[in-house]
N, C-alpha and C positions, 0 to 999 in steps of 0.2 A: 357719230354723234358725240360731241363732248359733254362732261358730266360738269368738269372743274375750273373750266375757262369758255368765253365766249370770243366768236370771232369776228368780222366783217370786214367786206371793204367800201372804203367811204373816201369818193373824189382820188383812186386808181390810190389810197392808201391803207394797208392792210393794219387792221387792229386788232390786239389780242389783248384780253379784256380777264386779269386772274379772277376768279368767280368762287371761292371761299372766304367769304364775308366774315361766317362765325366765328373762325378761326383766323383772323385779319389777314387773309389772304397766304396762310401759312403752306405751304407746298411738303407733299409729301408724294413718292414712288410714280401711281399710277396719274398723278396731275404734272409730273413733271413730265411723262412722256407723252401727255398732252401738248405740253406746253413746244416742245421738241416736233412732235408732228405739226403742228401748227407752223413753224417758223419753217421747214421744210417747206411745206405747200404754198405760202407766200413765195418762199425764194424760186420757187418754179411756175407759179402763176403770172404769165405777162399783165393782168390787169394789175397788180397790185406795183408800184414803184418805189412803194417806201414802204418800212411799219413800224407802229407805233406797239410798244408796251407801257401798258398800265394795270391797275388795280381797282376793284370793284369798291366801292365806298368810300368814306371821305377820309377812311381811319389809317389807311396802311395799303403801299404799295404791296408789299410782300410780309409778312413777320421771318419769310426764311422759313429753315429746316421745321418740321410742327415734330414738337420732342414725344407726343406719342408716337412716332412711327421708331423714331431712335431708340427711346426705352423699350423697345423690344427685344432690340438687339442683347444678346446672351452670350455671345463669345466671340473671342477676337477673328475666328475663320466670317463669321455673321457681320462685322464691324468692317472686314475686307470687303466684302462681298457687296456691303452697301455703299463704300468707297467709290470703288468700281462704276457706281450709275452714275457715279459725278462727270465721266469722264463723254459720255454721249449727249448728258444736260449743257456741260458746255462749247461740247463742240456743233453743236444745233445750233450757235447764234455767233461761237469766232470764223466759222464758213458761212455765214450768211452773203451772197452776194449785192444785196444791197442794204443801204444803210436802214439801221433803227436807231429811234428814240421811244428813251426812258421818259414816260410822262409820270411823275413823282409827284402821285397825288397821297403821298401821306407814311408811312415809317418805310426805311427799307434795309432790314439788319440781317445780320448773318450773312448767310449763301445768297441771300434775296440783294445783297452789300453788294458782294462780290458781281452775281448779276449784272445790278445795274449797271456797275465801273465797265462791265465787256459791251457793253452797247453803245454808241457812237458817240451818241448827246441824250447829255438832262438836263431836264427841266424840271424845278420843281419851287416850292412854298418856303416861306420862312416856317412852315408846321413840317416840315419836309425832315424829318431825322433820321438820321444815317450810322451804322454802325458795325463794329463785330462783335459782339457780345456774346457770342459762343463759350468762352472759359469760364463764362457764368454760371453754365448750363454743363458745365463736366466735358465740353464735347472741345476737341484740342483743334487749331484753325491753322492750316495748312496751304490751302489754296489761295485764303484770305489775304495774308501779307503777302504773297506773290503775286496777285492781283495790283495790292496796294503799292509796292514797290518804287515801278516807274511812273507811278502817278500822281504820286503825293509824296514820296521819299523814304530814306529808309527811319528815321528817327520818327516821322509820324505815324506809320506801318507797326512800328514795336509802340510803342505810346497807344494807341488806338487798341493794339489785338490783346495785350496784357492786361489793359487795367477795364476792357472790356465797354467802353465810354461809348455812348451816341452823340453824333453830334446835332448840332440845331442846322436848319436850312441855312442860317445865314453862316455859320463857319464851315461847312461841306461846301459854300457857294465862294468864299473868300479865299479856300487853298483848291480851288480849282476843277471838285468833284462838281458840282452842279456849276453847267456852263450858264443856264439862263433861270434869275431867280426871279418871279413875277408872283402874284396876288393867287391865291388859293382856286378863284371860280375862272381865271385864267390859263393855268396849269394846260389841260386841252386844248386850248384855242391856240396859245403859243406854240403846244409839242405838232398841230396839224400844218403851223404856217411854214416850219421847221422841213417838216416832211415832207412837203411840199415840194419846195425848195430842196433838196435833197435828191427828191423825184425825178426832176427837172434835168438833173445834173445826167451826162453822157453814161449808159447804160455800161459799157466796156471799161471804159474807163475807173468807173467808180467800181468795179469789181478788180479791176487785177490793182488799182490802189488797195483795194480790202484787203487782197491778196497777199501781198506784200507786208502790210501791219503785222498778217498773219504768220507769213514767216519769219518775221523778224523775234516774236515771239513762242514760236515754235518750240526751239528746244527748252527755255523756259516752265512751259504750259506742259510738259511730258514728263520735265523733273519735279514739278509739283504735283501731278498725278500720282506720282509713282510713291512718292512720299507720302500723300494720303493714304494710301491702301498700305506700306509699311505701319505708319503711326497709328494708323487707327485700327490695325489689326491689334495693338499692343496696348491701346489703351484703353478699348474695350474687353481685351482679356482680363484687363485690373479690376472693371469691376466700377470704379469711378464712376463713367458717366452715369451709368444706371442707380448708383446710390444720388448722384449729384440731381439728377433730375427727379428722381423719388421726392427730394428735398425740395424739391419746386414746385411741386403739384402737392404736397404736403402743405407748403405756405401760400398758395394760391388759394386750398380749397378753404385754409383757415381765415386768411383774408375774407374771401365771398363769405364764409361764415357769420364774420363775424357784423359784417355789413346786412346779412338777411337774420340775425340772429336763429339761424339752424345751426342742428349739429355740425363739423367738419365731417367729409366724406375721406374715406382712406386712399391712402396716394394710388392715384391711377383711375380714381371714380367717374372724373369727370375727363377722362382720353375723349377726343373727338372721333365717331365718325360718322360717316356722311348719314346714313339709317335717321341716326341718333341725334344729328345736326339740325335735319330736317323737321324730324318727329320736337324737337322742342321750340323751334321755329313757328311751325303751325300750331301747336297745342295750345288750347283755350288757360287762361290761367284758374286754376279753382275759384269758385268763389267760395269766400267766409260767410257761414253761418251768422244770421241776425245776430246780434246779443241780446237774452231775455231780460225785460225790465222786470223790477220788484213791483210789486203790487204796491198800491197809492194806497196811503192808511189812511182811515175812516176814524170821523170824530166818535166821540160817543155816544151823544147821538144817533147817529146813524146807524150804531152796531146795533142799540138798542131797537130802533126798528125794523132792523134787519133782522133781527132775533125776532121780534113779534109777525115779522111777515108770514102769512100761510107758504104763500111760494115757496120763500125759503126754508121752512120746514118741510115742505112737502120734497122742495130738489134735492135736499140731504138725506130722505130718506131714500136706499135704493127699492127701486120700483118690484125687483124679485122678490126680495126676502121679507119674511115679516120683519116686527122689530121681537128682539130676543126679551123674554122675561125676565124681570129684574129679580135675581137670586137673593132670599131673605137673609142675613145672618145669624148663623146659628146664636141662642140666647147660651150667655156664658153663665156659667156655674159660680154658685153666691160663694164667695171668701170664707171662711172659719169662722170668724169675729161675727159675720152676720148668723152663721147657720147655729153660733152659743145663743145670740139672743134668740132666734127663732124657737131654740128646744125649750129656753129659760119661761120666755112666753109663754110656753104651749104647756109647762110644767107648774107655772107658777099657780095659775088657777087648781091643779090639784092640790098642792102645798097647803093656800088661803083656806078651802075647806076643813083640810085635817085639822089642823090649828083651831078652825072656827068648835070642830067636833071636839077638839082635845076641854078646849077654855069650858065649852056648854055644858061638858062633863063632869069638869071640873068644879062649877060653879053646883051643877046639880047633887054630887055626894056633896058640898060643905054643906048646903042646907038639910040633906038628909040626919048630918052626924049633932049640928046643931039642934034639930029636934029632936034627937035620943036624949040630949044633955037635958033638956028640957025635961 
Protein backbone atom coordinates (compact mmCIF):
# COMPACT_ATOMS: atom_id res chain seq x y z
CA UNK A 1 0.00 0.00 0.00
CA UNK A 2 1.39 3.32 -0.96
CA UNK A 3 1.42 6.26 1.30
CA UNK A 4 3.11 9.04 -1.19
CA UNK A 5 2.24 8.25 -4.68
CA UNK A 6 -0.78 6.56 -6.36
CA UNK A 7 -0.81 4.20 -9.02
CA UNK A 8 -3.01 2.52 -11.95
CA UNK A 9 -3.30 1.35 -15.05
CA UNK A 10 -5.50 3.00 -17.64
CA UNK A 11 -5.91 1.62 -21.51
CA UNK A 12 -2.52 -1.20 -20.88
CA UNK A 13 -0.73 2.38 -19.61
CA UNK A 14 0.91 2.42 -16.19
CA UNK A 15 0.47 5.70 -14.18
CA UNK A 16 2.29 6.88 -11.23
CA UNK A 17 0.74 9.74 -9.83
CA UNK A 18 3.47 11.84 -7.03
CA UNK A 19 0.77 12.35 -4.10
CA UNK A 20 2.43 15.01 -1.67
CA UNK A 21 0.53 17.90 -2.60
CA UNK A 22 1.45 20.05 0.59
CA UNK A 23 4.79 19.79 0.01
CA UNK A 24 4.26 20.43 -3.94
CA UNK A 25 5.04 17.03 -4.58
CA UNK A 26 8.64 17.28 -2.80
CA UNK A 27 10.19 13.72 -2.45
CA UNK A 28 11.84 12.55 0.38
CA UNK A 29 13.58 8.79 1.43
CA UNK A 30 10.61 6.68 2.07
CA UNK A 31 8.54 8.09 -1.18
CA UNK A 32 11.32 7.71 -3.36
CA UNK A 33 11.32 3.98 -2.75
CA UNK A 34 7.88 4.17 -3.57
CA UNK A 35 8.44 5.67 -6.41
CA UNK A 36 11.32 2.88 -7.41
CA UNK A 37 8.91 -0.02 -6.49
CA UNK A 38 6.39 1.31 -8.56
CA UNK A 39 8.48 1.66 -11.74
CA UNK A 40 9.74 -1.92 -11.07
CA UNK A 41 6.32 -3.51 -10.96
CA UNK A 42 5.21 -1.67 -14.15
CA UNK A 43 8.42 -2.86 -16.01
CA UNK A 44 7.37 -6.50 -15.03
CA UNK A 45 3.59 -6.29 -15.41
CA UNK A 46 2.63 -7.35 -19.20
CA UNK A 47 -0.60 -5.25 -18.89
CA UNK A 48 1.04 -2.17 -18.62
CA UNK A 49 3.03 -1.09 -22.11
CA UNK A 50 3.91 2.24 -21.28
CA UNK A 51 4.11 4.75 -18.19
CA UNK A 52 3.39 7.84 -17.58
CA UNK A 53 4.80 10.06 -14.65
CA UNK A 54 3.26 12.90 -13.11
CA UNK A 55 2.34 14.99 -10.21
CA UNK A 56 -0.75 15.49 -7.98
CA UNK A 57 -2.15 19.00 -8.38
CA UNK A 58 -1.87 21.73 -10.69
CA UNK A 59 1.21 23.39 -8.70
CA UNK A 60 4.32 21.10 -9.30
CA UNK A 61 5.32 18.10 -10.84
CA UNK A 62 8.01 17.51 -8.26
CA UNK A 63 9.62 20.46 -6.05
CA UNK A 64 12.66 17.80 -5.73
CA UNK A 65 14.67 17.12 -2.79
CA UNK A 66 11.93 18.46 0.45
CA UNK A 67 15.09 20.22 2.44
CA UNK A 68 13.53 18.80 5.76
CA UNK A 69 14.73 15.50 5.14
CA UNK A 70 18.34 17.21 4.21
CA UNK A 71 18.54 19.42 7.13
CA UNK A 72 18.94 16.65 9.17
CA UNK A 73 21.80 15.60 7.89
CA UNK A 74 24.77 16.28 10.57
CA UNK A 75 27.93 15.13 9.19
CA UNK A 76 29.52 14.43 6.18
CA UNK A 77 29.53 10.20 6.84
CA UNK A 78 25.23 11.22 7.14
CA UNK A 79 25.62 13.43 3.71
CA UNK A 80 27.40 10.16 2.05
CA UNK A 81 25.10 7.94 3.21
CA UNK A 82 22.21 9.95 1.84
CA UNK A 83 24.13 10.22 -1.53
CA UNK A 84 24.16 6.80 -1.79
CA UNK A 85 19.88 6.40 -2.24
CA UNK A 86 20.42 8.45 -5.35
CA UNK A 87 21.96 5.88 -6.89
CA UNK A 88 18.78 2.94 -6.79
CA UNK A 89 16.34 6.23 -7.41
CA UNK A 90 17.95 6.49 -10.61
CA UNK A 91 18.62 3.46 -11.58
CA UNK A 92 14.59 2.36 -11.22
CA UNK A 93 13.70 4.33 -14.29
CA UNK A 94 17.44 4.36 -16.68
CA UNK A 95 16.54 0.16 -16.63
CA UNK A 96 13.10 0.66 -17.32
CA UNK A 97 12.31 -1.58 -20.24
CA UNK A 98 9.82 0.35 -21.62
CA UNK A 99 9.26 3.76 -22.38
CA UNK A 100 8.06 6.65 -19.96
CA UNK A 101 6.64 10.00 -20.01
CA UNK A 102 7.16 12.95 -18.12
CA UNK A 103 3.53 14.51 -18.05
CA UNK A 104 4.67 18.21 -16.62
CA UNK A 105 1.93 19.27 -15.01
CA UNK A 106 3.56 22.10 -13.13
CA UNK A 107 7.29 23.07 -11.54
CA UNK A 108 9.87 20.33 -11.81
CA UNK A 109 13.36 21.55 -10.00
CA UNK A 110 16.11 20.05 -8.44
CA UNK A 111 16.49 16.01 -8.54
CA UNK A 112 12.71 16.25 -9.66
CA UNK A 113 15.02 18.38 -12.82
CA UNK A 114 17.08 15.74 -13.24
CA UNK A 115 14.29 13.12 -13.14
CA UNK A 116 12.30 14.22 -15.56
CA UNK A 117 15.56 14.78 -18.23
CA UNK A 118 16.02 10.61 -17.59
CA UNK A 119 12.53 9.83 -18.71
CA UNK A 120 12.01 9.46 -22.54
CA UNK A 121 9.41 12.38 -23.41
CA UNK A 122 7.81 15.52 -21.86
CA UNK A 123 5.40 17.18 -22.06
CA UNK A 124 4.39 20.00 -20.44
CA UNK A 125 2.75 23.88 -20.20
CA UNK A 126 3.94 27.28 -20.79
CA UNK A 127 3.41 27.24 -16.51
CA UNK A 128 5.85 24.17 -16.77
CA UNK A 129 9.14 25.45 -14.93
CA UNK A 130 12.25 23.72 -14.86
CA UNK A 131 15.35 23.97 -13.03
CA UNK A 132 18.42 23.31 -10.72
CA UNK A 133 18.28 25.56 -8.06
CA UNK A 134 19.90 23.49 -5.37
CA UNK A 135 23.07 26.08 -4.72
CA UNK A 136 20.29 28.11 -3.52
CA UNK A 137 19.49 25.77 -0.92
CA UNK A 138 23.36 25.07 0.24
CA UNK A 139 23.01 21.70 -1.35
CA UNK A 140 26.12 21.28 -4.22
CA UNK A 141 24.56 19.61 -7.73
CA UNK A 142 26.43 16.90 -9.08
CA UNK A 143 24.21 14.64 -10.87
CA UNK A 144 22.49 17.78 -12.24
CA UNK A 145 24.94 18.96 -14.80
CA UNK A 146 25.68 15.40 -15.79
CA UNK A 147 22.38 14.84 -16.60
CA UNK A 148 22.24 18.27 -18.33
CA UNK A 149 25.35 17.72 -20.32
CA UNK A 150 24.38 15.83 -23.40
CA UNK A 151 21.22 17.36 -23.63
CA UNK A 152 21.34 20.78 -23.51
CA UNK A 153 25.25 21.43 -23.71
CA UNK A 154 27.82 22.31 -21.71
CA UNK A 155 27.50 26.24 -21.47
CA UNK A 156 23.71 25.93 -20.58
CA UNK A 157 24.47 23.12 -17.83
CA UNK A 158 27.01 25.75 -16.01
CA UNK A 159 24.61 28.86 -16.65
CA UNK A 160 21.51 26.89 -15.32
CA UNK A 161 23.41 24.89 -12.22
CA UNK A 162 25.39 28.12 -10.82
CA UNK A 163 23.20 31.00 -10.90
CA UNK A 164 20.45 28.39 -9.87
CA UNK A 165 17.73 29.89 -12.59
CA UNK A 166 14.21 28.04 -13.48
CA UNK A 167 13.32 28.18 -16.56
CA UNK A 168 9.60 29.02 -18.01
CA UNK A 169 7.82 26.14 -20.08
CA UNK A 170 8.35 27.99 -23.19
CA UNK A 171 12.44 28.19 -22.96
CA UNK A 172 12.88 24.43 -21.38
CA UNK A 173 10.54 23.70 -24.72
CA UNK A 174 12.64 25.92 -27.31
CA UNK A 175 16.44 24.25 -26.19
CA UNK A 176 14.79 20.92 -26.42
CA UNK A 177 14.09 19.74 -22.67
CA UNK A 178 10.14 19.73 -23.21
CA UNK A 179 9.62 17.90 -26.51
CA UNK A 180 5.77 18.59 -26.66
CA UNK A 181 4.54 22.05 -25.41
CA UNK A 182 0.66 22.21 -25.27
CA UNK A 183 -2.30 24.06 -23.00
CA UNK A 184 -2.15 23.27 -19.30
CA UNK A 185 -5.75 21.01 -19.19
CA UNK A 186 -4.08 19.20 -22.16
CA UNK A 187 -0.78 18.25 -20.47
CA UNK A 188 -2.58 14.42 -19.87
CA UNK A 189 -4.43 13.90 -22.78
CA UNK A 190 -1.30 14.66 -24.87
CA UNK A 191 1.27 12.63 -22.31
CA UNK A 192 -1.58 9.42 -22.83
CA UNK A 193 -1.67 9.77 -26.77
CA UNK A 194 2.20 9.69 -26.50
CA UNK A 195 2.06 6.38 -24.48
CA UNK A 196 0.16 4.99 -26.43
CA UNK A 197 1.96 5.23 -29.28
CA UNK A 198 5.00 4.26 -27.52
CA UNK A 199 3.05 1.01 -26.38
CA UNK A 200 2.38 0.18 -29.63
CA UNK A 201 5.90 0.18 -30.68
CA UNK A 202 7.64 -3.84 -30.76
CA UNK A 203 8.07 -4.93 -27.02
CA UNK A 204 12.06 -6.23 -27.74
CA UNK A 205 12.97 -3.91 -29.64
CA UNK A 206 12.09 -0.89 -27.74
CA UNK A 207 14.05 -2.62 -24.81
CA UNK A 208 17.32 -3.41 -26.06
CA UNK A 209 17.04 0.23 -27.85
CA UNK A 210 16.56 1.32 -24.06
CA UNK A 211 19.33 -0.75 -23.62
CA UNK A 212 21.85 0.53 -25.42
CA UNK A 213 20.96 4.54 -24.39
CA UNK A 214 21.83 2.88 -21.27
CA UNK A 215 25.10 1.84 -22.11
CA UNK A 216 26.15 4.34 -23.94
CA UNK A 217 25.76 6.35 -20.63
CA UNK A 218 26.92 3.95 -18.38
CA UNK A 219 30.16 4.89 -17.50
CA UNK A 220 29.01 8.48 -17.38
CA UNK A 221 26.04 7.76 -14.81
CA UNK A 222 28.72 5.80 -12.28
CA UNK A 223 31.22 8.72 -12.43
CA UNK A 224 28.68 10.97 -11.28
CA UNK A 225 27.60 8.81 -8.54
CA UNK A 226 30.58 8.34 -7.35
CA UNK A 227 31.27 11.96 -7.15
CA UNK A 228 28.03 12.65 -5.36
CA UNK A 229 28.79 10.60 -2.34
CA UNK A 230 32.65 12.11 -2.41
CA UNK A 231 31.14 15.88 -2.63
CA UNK A 232 28.54 15.66 -0.51
CA UNK A 233 30.44 13.72 2.13
CA UNK A 234 32.51 17.19 2.25
CA UNK A 235 30.15 19.50 1.95
CA UNK A 236 27.89 18.45 4.43
CA UNK A 237 30.84 18.02 6.87
CA UNK A 238 31.18 22.05 6.39
CA UNK A 239 28.23 22.76 7.85
CA UNK A 240 26.87 24.91 4.92
CA UNK A 241 23.96 23.28 3.65
CA UNK A 242 22.51 23.08 7.24
CA UNK A 243 23.12 26.76 7.91
CA UNK A 244 22.10 27.63 4.17
CA UNK A 245 18.72 25.98 4.71
CA UNK A 246 18.22 27.14 8.23
CA UNK A 247 18.22 30.48 6.21
CA UNK A 248 15.41 29.35 4.14
CA UNK A 249 12.97 28.09 6.52
CA UNK A 250 13.93 31.29 8.59
CA UNK A 251 12.61 33.48 5.47
CA UNK A 252 9.90 31.34 4.46
CA UNK A 253 8.41 31.22 8.05
CA UNK A 254 9.09 35.26 8.09
CA UNK A 255 7.51 35.50 4.67
CA UNK A 256 4.07 33.47 5.85
CA UNK A 257 4.55 35.78 8.86
CA UNK A 258 4.31 38.46 7.69
CA UNK A 259 1.36 37.72 5.18
CA UNK A 260 -0.75 36.15 8.28
CA UNK A 261 0.44 38.85 10.44
CA UNK A 262 1.72 36.04 13.28
CA UNK A 263 4.71 35.78 14.97
CA UNK A 264 7.59 34.09 12.72
CA UNK A 265 8.23 30.53 13.92
CA UNK A 266 12.05 29.51 14.41
CA UNK A 267 13.76 27.73 11.63
CA UNK A 268 12.64 24.34 11.35
CA UNK A 269 8.93 24.88 12.84
CA UNK A 270 7.27 24.40 10.01
CA UNK A 271 9.43 20.86 8.51
CA UNK A 272 6.76 18.78 6.96
CA UNK A 273 5.66 15.61 7.97
CA UNK A 274 3.05 13.38 6.68
CA UNK A 275 1.23 13.14 10.71
CA UNK A 276 1.58 16.82 10.54
CA UNK A 277 0.67 17.30 6.75
CA UNK A 278 -2.36 15.63 7.34
CA UNK A 279 -3.46 16.82 10.75
CA UNK A 280 -3.38 20.60 9.12
CA UNK A 281 -5.14 19.56 6.11
CA UNK A 282 -8.20 18.37 7.95
CA UNK A 283 -8.09 20.71 10.83
CA UNK A 284 -11.30 22.88 11.16
CA UNK A 285 -9.82 26.66 11.08
CA UNK A 286 -10.70 28.39 14.51
CA UNK A 287 -13.25 30.43 14.47
CA UNK A 288 -12.98 34.38 15.95
CA UNK A 289 -14.72 35.34 18.59
CA UNK A 290 -17.77 37.91 17.86
CA UNK A 291 -16.43 41.43 18.61
CA UNK A 292 -18.49 43.00 21.40
CA UNK A 293 -20.51 46.10 20.51
CA UNK A 294 -20.55 49.25 22.86
CA UNK A 295 -23.73 49.97 24.26
CA UNK A 296 -25.90 52.56 22.26
CA UNK A 297 -26.26 55.79 24.41
CA UNK A 298 -29.42 56.90 25.60
CA UNK A 299 -30.79 60.55 25.33
CA UNK A 300 -31.55 62.19 28.52
CA UNK A 301 -34.39 61.58 28.54
CA UNK A 302 -34.50 58.32 28.62
CA UNK A 303 -31.85 57.90 31.38
CA UNK A 304 -34.25 59.98 33.31
CA UNK A 305 -36.82 57.38 33.11
CA UNK A 306 -34.85 54.81 33.38
CA UNK A 307 -33.76 56.27 36.65
CA UNK A 308 -37.52 56.68 37.76
CA UNK A 309 -38.35 53.14 36.56
CA UNK A 310 -39.32 50.70 39.59
CA UNK A 311 -37.81 47.82 37.38
CA UNK A 312 -34.78 49.41 37.25
CA UNK A 313 -34.38 50.02 40.61
CA UNK A 314 -35.49 46.94 41.63
CA UNK A 315 -32.69 44.97 38.93
CA UNK A 316 -29.95 47.04 40.56
CA UNK A 317 -30.71 45.98 43.59
CA UNK A 318 -29.12 42.38 44.23
CA UNK A 319 -31.90 40.21 45.24
CA UNK A 320 -29.57 38.71 48.41
CA UNK A 321 -28.28 41.49 50.14
CA UNK A 322 -30.11 43.96 51.93
CA UNK A 323 -28.93 47.54 50.96
CA UNK A 324 -26.27 48.68 53.42
CA UNK A 325 -26.89 51.70 55.96
CA UNK A 326 -25.87 54.98 54.96
CA UNK A 327 -22.91 55.80 57.57
CA UNK A 328 -23.70 59.32 59.22
CA UNK A 329 -20.48 61.71 59.33
CA UNK A 330 -19.00 62.23 62.26
CA UNK A 331 -19.97 66.17 63.40
CA UNK A 332 -16.57 67.97 63.29
CA UNK A 333 -15.36 70.05 66.09
CA UNK A 334 -16.04 73.97 66.09
CA UNK A 335 -12.61 75.92 65.14
CA UNK A 336 -11.10 78.41 68.11
CA UNK A 337 -12.54 81.63 66.68
CA UNK A 338 -16.07 79.99 67.18
CA UNK A 339 -15.45 78.15 70.49
CA UNK A 340 -13.93 82.40 71.87
CA UNK A 341 -17.29 83.66 70.89
CA UNK A 342 -19.20 80.79 72.26
CA UNK A 343 -17.24 81.29 75.93
CA UNK A 344 -17.42 85.22 75.24
CA UNK A 345 -21.41 84.76 74.93
CA UNK A 346 -21.78 82.45 77.60
CA UNK A 347 -19.53 84.99 79.76
CA UNK A 348 -20.84 88.12 78.83
CA UNK A 349 -24.24 87.85 80.44
CA UNK A 350 -22.11 87.50 83.73
CA UNK A 351 -19.89 90.55 83.12
CA UNK A 352 -23.61 92.89 82.20
CA UNK A 353 -24.70 91.94 85.75
CA UNK A 354 -21.68 92.88 87.70
CA UNK A 355 -21.45 96.25 86.05
CA UNK A 356 -25.22 96.46 86.42
CA UNK A 357 -24.44 95.56 90.60
CA UNK A 358 -21.25 97.83 90.52
CA UNK A 359 -23.32 101.38 88.72
CA UNK A 360 -26.52 100.52 91.28
CA UNK A 361 -23.96 100.56 94.07
CA UNK A 362 -22.49 103.20 93.04
CA UNK A 363 -25.43 105.39 92.47
CA UNK A 364 -26.83 104.10 95.92
CA UNK A 365 -23.64 105.35 98.42
CA UNK A 366 -23.74 109.02 96.38
CA UNK A 367 -27.03 109.58 97.48
CA UNK A 368 -26.36 108.18 101.00
CA UNK A 369 -23.28 110.67 101.25
CA UNK A 370 -25.44 113.54 99.72
CA UNK A 371 -27.71 113.26 102.51
CA UNK A 372 -25.21 113.40 105.31
CA UNK A 373 -24.06 116.68 103.62
CA UNK A 374 -27.40 117.72 103.91
Amino acid sequence: MNTFIKTRIQDEIGIITLDRAETMNAWHQPMRLEVSAALRAFNADAKAKAVILTGAGDRAWSAGQDLAETMQIKSGAEGEAWALQWIDFYNSLRHMDKAVVAALNGVAAGSAYQYAMLCDIRVGHAGSRMGQPEINSGITSVSGPWIMYDRIGRSRAIELTLRGRMMDGAEAHEIGLIHYLVPQDQVMAKSMELAKSLAAKAPLAMKLTKQRFREMTEAGFEDAMSANRRINAANYASGEPQEAMREFFEERARKKAEQSGAKPKPAGADVWTVDRAKSLKTAAPAKKAPAKKAPAKKSPVKRAAAKKSPARKAAAKPAARKPAKKKTAPKKAAPKKAARKAASKKAAPRKSKARKAAKTGARKSARRGAKRRR
